[in-house]
C-alpha positions, 0 to 999 in steps of 0.5 A, a space after each residue: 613684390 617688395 624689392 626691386 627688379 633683378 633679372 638674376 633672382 627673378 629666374 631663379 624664383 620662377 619655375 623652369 616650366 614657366 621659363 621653358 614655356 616663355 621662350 619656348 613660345 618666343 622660338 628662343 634658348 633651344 640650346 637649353 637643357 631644360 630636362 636636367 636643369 636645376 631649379 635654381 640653376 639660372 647661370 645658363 639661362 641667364 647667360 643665353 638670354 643676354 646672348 641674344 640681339 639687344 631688341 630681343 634681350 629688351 623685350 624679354 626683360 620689359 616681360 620679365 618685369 610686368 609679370 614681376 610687378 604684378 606678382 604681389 598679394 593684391 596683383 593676384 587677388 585682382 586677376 583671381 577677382 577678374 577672372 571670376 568676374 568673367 566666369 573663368 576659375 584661374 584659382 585651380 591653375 594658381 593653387 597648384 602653383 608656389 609663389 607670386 611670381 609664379 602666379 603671375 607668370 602663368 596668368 601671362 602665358 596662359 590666359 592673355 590673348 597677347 602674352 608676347 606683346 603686353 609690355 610693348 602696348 602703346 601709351 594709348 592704350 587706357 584702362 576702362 574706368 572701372 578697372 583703373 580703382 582695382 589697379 591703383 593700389 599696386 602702383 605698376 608701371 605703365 608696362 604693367 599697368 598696360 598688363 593688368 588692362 590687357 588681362 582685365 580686359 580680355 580674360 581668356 581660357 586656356 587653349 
């Protein structure tokens, strides 16, 4: 994406399915009404995550802004790309979806072997070779770089 990280708007540019799914798979903000929330309305949301202990909030947010660095137009080709190259079509699952962001919310919960610790890999973890040239042009993180290595190489289908 262009801008910048910001918790706020990255709530409130990914779907509430993909939110409930996300910390529903954490055990988290139970105490949300998921049902009868607004799609834009982030404000409890946002105000139960910060609520929780500082290593939680921590974690959460370093998945918030992998999935956030790889939500582009090239992030998503490359995991559409990847996973045609393994004979998984995440195309029907993307369509039906609007935004980057979105996309790459889904691909993180749906087809990561580890979804709930891809942004805590340890720094030894490399990307084979031949993935390092499709990622270079995104300039991710090391989180998201960590990310991109984890969906390039373990490529799941959905349960």
């Amino acid at each position: 994406m262009t801008s910048d990280y910001a918790p706020k708007p990255f709530l409130r540019q990914t779907e509430n399915k993909l939110l409930r799914a996300y910390f529903g798979g954490k055990e988290l903000l139970h105490e949300i009404d998921w049902d009868n929330l607004k799609e834009t309305d982030v404000d409890a949301v946002y105000d139960a995550w910060q609520a929780l202990p500082q290593q939680e909030r921590v974690k959460i947010e370093s998945d918030f802004q992998v999935i956030f660095d790889v939500a582009s137009v090239d992030g998503v080709r490359i995991l559409i790309e990847e996973g045609r190259y393994k004979g998984i079509d995440l195309k029907p699952g993307l369509d039906a979806l609007g935004g980057f962001l979105n996309k790459s919310c889904w691909v993180f919960l749906n087809h990561s072997k580890h979804a709930h610790d891809l942004g805590h890999l340890g720094a030894g973890n490399a990307l084979p070779a031949g993935d390092v040239c499709m990622v270079s042009a995104l300039q991710l993180s090391s989180p998201s770089v960590q990310f991109v290595s984890e969906i390039l190489g373990s490529l799941r289908k959905s349960p």
